[in-house]
C-alpha positions in Angstrom: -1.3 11.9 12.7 -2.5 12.7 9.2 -1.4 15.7 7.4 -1.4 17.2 3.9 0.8 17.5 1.3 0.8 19.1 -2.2 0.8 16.6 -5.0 3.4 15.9 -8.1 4.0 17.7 -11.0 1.8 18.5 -13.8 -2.2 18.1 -14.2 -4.3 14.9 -15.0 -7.6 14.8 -16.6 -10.4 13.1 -14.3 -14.4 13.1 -15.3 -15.1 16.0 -12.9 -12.0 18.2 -15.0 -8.5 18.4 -13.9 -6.6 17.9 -10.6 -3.9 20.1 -10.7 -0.6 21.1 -8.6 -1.6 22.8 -6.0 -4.1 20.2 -4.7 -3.2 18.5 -1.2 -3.7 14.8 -0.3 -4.1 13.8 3.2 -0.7 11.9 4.4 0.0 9.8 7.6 2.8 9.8 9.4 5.3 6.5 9.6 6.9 5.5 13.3 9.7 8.0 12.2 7.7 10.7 11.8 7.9 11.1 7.9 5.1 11.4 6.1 3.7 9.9 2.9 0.4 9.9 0.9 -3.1 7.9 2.4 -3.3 6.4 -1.6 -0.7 5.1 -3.3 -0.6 2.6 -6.2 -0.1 -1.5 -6.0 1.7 -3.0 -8.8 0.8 -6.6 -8.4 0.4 -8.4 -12.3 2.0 -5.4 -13.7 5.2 -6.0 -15.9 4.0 -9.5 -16.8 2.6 -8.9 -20.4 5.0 -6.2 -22.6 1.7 -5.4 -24.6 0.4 -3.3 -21.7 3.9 -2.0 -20.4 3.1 1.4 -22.1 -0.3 2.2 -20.4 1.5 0.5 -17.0 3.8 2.9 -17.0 1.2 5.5 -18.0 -0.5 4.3 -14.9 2.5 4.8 -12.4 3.2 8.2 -14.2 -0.3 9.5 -13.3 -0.1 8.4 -9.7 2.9 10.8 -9.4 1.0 13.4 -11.3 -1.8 13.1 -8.7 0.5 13.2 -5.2 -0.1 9.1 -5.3 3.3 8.9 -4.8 3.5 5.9 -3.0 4.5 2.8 -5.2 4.2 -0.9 -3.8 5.8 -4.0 -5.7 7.8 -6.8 -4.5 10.2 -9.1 -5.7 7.6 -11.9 -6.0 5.4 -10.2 -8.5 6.3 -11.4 -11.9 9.6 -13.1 -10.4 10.5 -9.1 -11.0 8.8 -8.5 -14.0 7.3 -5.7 -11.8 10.2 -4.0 -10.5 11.5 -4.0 -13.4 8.6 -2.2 -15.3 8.3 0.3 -11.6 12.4 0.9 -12.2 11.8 1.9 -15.8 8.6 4.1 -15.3 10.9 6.0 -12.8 14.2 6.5 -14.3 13.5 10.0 -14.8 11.4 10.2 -11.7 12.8 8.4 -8.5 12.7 11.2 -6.5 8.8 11.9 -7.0 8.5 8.4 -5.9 8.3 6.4 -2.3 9.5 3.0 -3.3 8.6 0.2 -1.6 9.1 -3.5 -2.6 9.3 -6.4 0.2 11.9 -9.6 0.2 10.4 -13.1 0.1 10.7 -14.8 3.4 12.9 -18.2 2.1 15.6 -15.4 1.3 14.8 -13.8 4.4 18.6 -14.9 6.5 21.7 -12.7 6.9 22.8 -12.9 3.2 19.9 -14.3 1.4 18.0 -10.5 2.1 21.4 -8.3 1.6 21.1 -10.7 -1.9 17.6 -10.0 -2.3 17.7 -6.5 -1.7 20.3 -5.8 -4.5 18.2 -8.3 -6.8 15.5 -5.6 -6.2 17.8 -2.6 -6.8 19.0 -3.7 -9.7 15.6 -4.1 -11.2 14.3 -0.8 -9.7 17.0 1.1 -11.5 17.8 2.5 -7.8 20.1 2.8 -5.2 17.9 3.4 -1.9 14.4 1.5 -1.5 12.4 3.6 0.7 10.7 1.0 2.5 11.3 -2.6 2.7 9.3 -5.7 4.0 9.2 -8.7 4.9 6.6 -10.2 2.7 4.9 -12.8 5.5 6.2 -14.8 7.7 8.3 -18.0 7.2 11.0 -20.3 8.8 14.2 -17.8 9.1 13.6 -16.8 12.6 13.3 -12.5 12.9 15.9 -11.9 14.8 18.3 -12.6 11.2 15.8 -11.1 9.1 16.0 -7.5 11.7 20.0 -8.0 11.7 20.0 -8.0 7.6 17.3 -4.8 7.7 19.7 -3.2 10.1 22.4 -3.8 8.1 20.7 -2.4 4.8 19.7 0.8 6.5 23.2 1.1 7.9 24.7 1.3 4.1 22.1 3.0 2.8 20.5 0.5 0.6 16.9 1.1 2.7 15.5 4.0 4.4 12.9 2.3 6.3 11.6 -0.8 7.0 8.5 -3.1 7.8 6.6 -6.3 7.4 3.5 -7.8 5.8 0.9 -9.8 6.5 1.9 -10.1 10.2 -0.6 -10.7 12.8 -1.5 -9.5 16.5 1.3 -12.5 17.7 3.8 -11.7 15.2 3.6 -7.7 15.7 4.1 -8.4 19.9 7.3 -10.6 18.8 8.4 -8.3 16.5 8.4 -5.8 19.1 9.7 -8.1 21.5 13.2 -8.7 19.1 16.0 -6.5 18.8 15.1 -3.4 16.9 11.9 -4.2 16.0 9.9 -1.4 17.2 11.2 0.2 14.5 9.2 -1.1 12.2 7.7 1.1 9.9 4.3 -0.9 8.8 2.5 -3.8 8.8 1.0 -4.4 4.8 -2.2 -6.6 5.2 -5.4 -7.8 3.1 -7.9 -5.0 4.4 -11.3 -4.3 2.4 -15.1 -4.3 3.3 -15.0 -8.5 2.9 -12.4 -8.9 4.9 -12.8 -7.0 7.9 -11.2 -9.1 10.7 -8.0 -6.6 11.6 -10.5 -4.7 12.5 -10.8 -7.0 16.0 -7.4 -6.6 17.5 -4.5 -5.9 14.4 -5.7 -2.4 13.2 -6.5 -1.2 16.8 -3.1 -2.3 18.3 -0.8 -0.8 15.4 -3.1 2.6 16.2 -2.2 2.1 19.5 1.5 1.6 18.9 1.5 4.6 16.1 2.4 2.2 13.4 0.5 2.3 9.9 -1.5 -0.2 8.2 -1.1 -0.5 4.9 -4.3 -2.1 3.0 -3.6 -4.3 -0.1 -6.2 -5.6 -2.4 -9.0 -3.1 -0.7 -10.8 -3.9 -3.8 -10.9 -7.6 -3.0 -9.8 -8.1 -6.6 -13.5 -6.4 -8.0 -15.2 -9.4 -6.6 -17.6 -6.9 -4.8 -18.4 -4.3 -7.1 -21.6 -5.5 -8.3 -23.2 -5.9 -4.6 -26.7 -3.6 -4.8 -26.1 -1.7 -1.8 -22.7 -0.7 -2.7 -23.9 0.4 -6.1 -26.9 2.1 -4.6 -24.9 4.1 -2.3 -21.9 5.0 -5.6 -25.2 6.0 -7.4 -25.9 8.6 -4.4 -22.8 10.1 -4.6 -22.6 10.1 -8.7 -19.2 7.8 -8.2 -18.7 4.3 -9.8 -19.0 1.0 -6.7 -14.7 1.3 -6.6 -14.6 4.7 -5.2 -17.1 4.0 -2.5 -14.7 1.0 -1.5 -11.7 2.8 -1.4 -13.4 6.0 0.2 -15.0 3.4 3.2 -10.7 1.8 3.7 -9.6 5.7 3.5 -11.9 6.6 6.5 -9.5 5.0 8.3 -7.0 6.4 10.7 -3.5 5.3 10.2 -4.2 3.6 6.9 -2.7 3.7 3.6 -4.2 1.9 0.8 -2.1 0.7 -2.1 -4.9 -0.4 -4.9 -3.6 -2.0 -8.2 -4.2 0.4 -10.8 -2.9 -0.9 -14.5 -4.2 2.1 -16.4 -4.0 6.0 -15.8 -8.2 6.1 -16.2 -8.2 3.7 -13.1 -5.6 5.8 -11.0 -7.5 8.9 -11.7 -11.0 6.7 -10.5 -9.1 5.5 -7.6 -7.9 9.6 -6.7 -11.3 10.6 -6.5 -11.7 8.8 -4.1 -10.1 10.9 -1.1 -12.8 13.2 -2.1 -15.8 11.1 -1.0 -17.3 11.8 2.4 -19.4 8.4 3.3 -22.3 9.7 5.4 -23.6 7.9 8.8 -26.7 6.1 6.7 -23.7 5.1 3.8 -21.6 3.3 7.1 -24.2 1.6 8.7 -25.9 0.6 5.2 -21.9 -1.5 4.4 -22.6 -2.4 8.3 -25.4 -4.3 7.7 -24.2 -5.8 4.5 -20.4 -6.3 5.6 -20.5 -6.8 9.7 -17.7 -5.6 11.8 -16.0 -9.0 13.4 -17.2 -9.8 16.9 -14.6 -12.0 17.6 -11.0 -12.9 16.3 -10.6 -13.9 13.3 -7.4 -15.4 11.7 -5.8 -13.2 9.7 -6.2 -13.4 6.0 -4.2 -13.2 3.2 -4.1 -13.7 -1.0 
């Protein structure tokens, strides 16, 4: 289900003048029927150089302005250079914020991901992560990694919480183990390049009402300069970016986290939800980007 809410606090200036409170953002709804933003921001690389921790945190500050308020790190990024960079752009603003960061799966046991998750707290600045995952999969079988997630909601150091970069197999187990249809999403590599949950993954979690959260729908700016792409931004008076985000956002049951390291690219990246692709646009990114056919193993960076 996707619904509408109204966005943060505040006004932000975009080329087209000013969004401003009072303007709704689509939302979709998680497994537990709470609902959170299509477009939120990714914070992968941020925190890592203290010369751009101002306009970083401008960045995140933005998103909250704009109803982005869904805010993606992980313990990994920076060895939690970015958490703590997301904790301090927040102290004054947690509760504007749906925090999610994700545990590493060689600290995925009993202890190692109660450790973890207060490793993460104390860099967030916070006591409750609103969503936390699993990063991918790894040796600690899921059955432990549930028990510790269990555990964490039970005390109140997570709200909800989900996995990453889990494919068709691992989503049936996961829903085969003790409390794992509780999941709240599966995080994966999802852009026009790489296209291949299409197949089976993105279909099945629709099925099962569970979220897809697209990282990287950029593919990292590799893309940008592709002619038809930049024919069909031209169209629309938009830059290549906003076509590629507007083609993942088209998307039922999808929630794109792009990184955005400066408040002039969360402002590009807002715009856009307001982009309507149009049947030639689709079929144009067909030709150039085909649908899979078959399956395809899942891909991740």
């Amino acid at each position: 289900m996707v619904r509408t809410r109204i966005i943060g606090r505040g006004a932000a200036e975009s080329g087209n003048g000013l969004y401003l409170t009072g303007v709704t953002l689509r939302e979709v709804s998680l497994p537990s029927g709470e609902t959170v933003p299509v477009l939120g921001i990714g914070t992968w690389g941020m925190g890592e150089q203290p010369g751009n921790a101002l306009r970083e945190t401008a960045a995140i500050h933005t998103a909250l302005d704009l109803g982005m308020s869904v805010v993606d790190t992980a313990e990994m990024y920076g060895n939690g250079a970015a958490e703590e960079l997301v904790g301090r752009a927040l102290a004054a603003r947690r509760n504007e914020a749906f925090l999610i960061t994700k545990v590493l799966p060689h600290h995925a046991t009993m202890r190692g991901t109660i450790d973890a998750c207060e490793g993460s707290l104390r860099r967030l600045g916070t006591d409750t992560i609103d969503l936390y995952l699993l990063h991918w999969r790894g040796a600690v079988p899921l059955a432990e990694t549930l028990e510790a997630f269990e555990h964490l909601q039970d005390v109140g150091k997570i709200r909800h919480w989900g996995v990453s970069n889990f494919d068709v197999a691992d989503m049936e187990e996961l829903r085969r183990s003790p409390g794992g249809r509780k999941a709240a999403t599966d995080q994966v590599l999802y852009n026009m390049t790489r296209r291949g949950i299409e197949f089976d993954l993105l279909p099945d979690c629709v099925d099962k009402g569970i979220p897809v959260m697209a990282y990287s729908p950029l593919e990292q700016g590799r893309m940008l300069n592709d002619p038809a792409l930049v024919r069909i931004a031209t169209e629309h008076g938009v830059g290549p970016a906003q076509i590629a985000l507007a083609w993942v956002l088209r998307q039922p049951l999808v929630l794109v986290i792009p990184k955005a390291s400066s408040p002039q690219h969360v402002q590009e990246c807002r715009r856009a939800l307001d982009i309507r692709l149009t049947p030639h646009d689709l079929a144009e990114l067909d030709r150039v980007y085909p649908p899979p056919t078959h399956k395809r193993v899942l891909e991740m960076i």
